[in-house]
Phi, psi and omega in degrees: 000151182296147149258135180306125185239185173264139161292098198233123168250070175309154144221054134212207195268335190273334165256358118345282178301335185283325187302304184311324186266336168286291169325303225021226196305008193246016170226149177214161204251141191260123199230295167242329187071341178326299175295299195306332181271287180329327176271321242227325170309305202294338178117334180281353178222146160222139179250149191260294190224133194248117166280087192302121201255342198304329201261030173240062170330337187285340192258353165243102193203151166238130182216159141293123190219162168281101196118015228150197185204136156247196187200141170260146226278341184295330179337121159287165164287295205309327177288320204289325183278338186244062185271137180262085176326110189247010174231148188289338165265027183247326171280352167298322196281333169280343182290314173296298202316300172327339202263311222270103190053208236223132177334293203301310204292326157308334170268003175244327180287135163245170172297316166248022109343313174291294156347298156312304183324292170104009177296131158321324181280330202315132186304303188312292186308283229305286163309309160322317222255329180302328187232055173043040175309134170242133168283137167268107169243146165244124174234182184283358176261010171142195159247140175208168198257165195219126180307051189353333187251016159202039152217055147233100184316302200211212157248112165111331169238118203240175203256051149272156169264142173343282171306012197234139166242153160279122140323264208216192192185112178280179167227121167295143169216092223290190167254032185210150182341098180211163183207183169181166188209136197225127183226153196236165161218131190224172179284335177198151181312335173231037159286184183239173224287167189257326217169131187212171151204179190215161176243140106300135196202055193294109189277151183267192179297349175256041134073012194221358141246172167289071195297320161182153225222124172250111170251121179219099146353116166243180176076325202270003196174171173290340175225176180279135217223183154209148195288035221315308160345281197293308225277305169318315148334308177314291205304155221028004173341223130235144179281342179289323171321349156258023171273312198261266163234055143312303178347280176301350151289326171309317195295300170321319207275357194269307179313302174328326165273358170302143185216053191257182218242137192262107189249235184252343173291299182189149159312148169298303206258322156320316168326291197285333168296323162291316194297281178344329190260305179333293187293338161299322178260352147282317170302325173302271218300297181324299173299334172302293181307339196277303192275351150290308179311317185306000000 
């Protein structure tokens, strides 16, 4: 059973944050709750007070922006799988969203819900960080932005501040060739990853090199880590040089930064032998996508 807290319902983002910043570590912000329950049955979190986040309807939006696409942090999974994607990274995002738990739980799980959560497996965080994604936090002094591949610290801990919420989270969508992909291996279909990676791929404008390449890991380390080693391999490149088994070296040399951990799930070195096969068939998919389109 849950131990009993206080009930807090803001209704806007400025008596959120005030709530948050009074309360401090001893309230958490309520989003969907999927993680947030599990922890809190399980022992692993105990909370004094919960700040329902549900009636600030203004945080669940797909917006069109300039240079992009935003997303509001309330964004359920069920609306993000039935986006009618017109960009190659929204359809990565619907495609991860489609992966993530159980049909009914997707219309209660949100986007920054997963994000906050700060899990090393998060699907979502993985992908987003592959494609240079920035999270919007808002505090009382204002808003500023983050680098999605570097705001998740630690498991469990993100570079938010007290007085600070995750917002939205923008996706850049350039004006030149670019795609991404994201692949996983999990134990049952709506378990969470064993081990995951995502791909990125920006092309330059005569379409026929890499201008930049983002790899990024999960599972694999205390936080989603990126593959710099593999990405540097890319730039510049020619996109045809992954038809043949370029792929797989990128994918050997992406396995070097991994640092995983051998638990009841799966071994370190079963890990680090999936990443390497993971980063192969994204970058294969990616280029595929790349190369229909040209």
């Amino acid at each position: 059973m849950m131990s009993e807290f206080k009930y807090h319902r803001p209704e806007n983002i400025t008596e959120a944050i005030l709530l948050k910043r009074d309360l401090g570590d001893a309230a958490a912000y309520w989003a969907g709750g999927t993680d947030l329950v599990l922890q809190c049955k399980s022992g692993k979190r105990r909370i004094g007070h919960c700040i329902d986040l549900t009636a600030l309807q203004d945080l669940s939006f797909i917006n069109a922006a300039k240079g992009g696409y935003r997303i509001g942090t309330l964004t359920p999974l069920s609306e993000l799988e039935r986006l009618n994607a017109d960009t190659p990274h929204l359809r990565t995002i619907r495609d991860v969203a489609a992966l993530m738990c159980t049909v009914q739980t997707r219309t209660i799980a949100t986007l920054g819900g997963n994000l906050c959560n700060a899990s090393p497996s998060a699907d979502l965080f993985v992908a987003l960080a592959a494609m240079g994604a920035i999270a919007q936090v808002t505090g009382l002094g204002g808003t500023r932005e983050v680098p999605v591949d570097a705001f998740m610290l630690a498991p469990g801990k993100t570079a938010l501040t007290g007085d600070e919420m995750l917002t939205g989270v923008f996706i850049p969508a350039p004006d030149v060739p670019h795609a991404s992909a994201y692949r996983r291996i999990a134990r049952t279909v709506v378990d969470i990853a064993l081990v995951s990676a995502a791909a990125s791929l920006t092309l330059d404008r005569t379409g026929e090199k890499i201008n930049e390449a983002r790899i990024t890991l999960g599972a694999v380390a205390p936080r989603v880590i990126r593959a710099t080693g593999a990405e540097e391999m890319l730039t510049g490149r020619p996109l045809s040089d992954l038809i043949g088994t370029f792929a797989k070296e990128v994918g050997a040399t992406a396995a070097q930064s991994a640092k995983p951990i051998t638990d009841i799930r799966a071994s370190a070195e079963y890990r680090k032998n999936m990443v390497a096969v993971l980063v192969a068939r994204c970058l294969i998919s990616v280029s595929t996508e790349l190369e229909a389109g040209l």
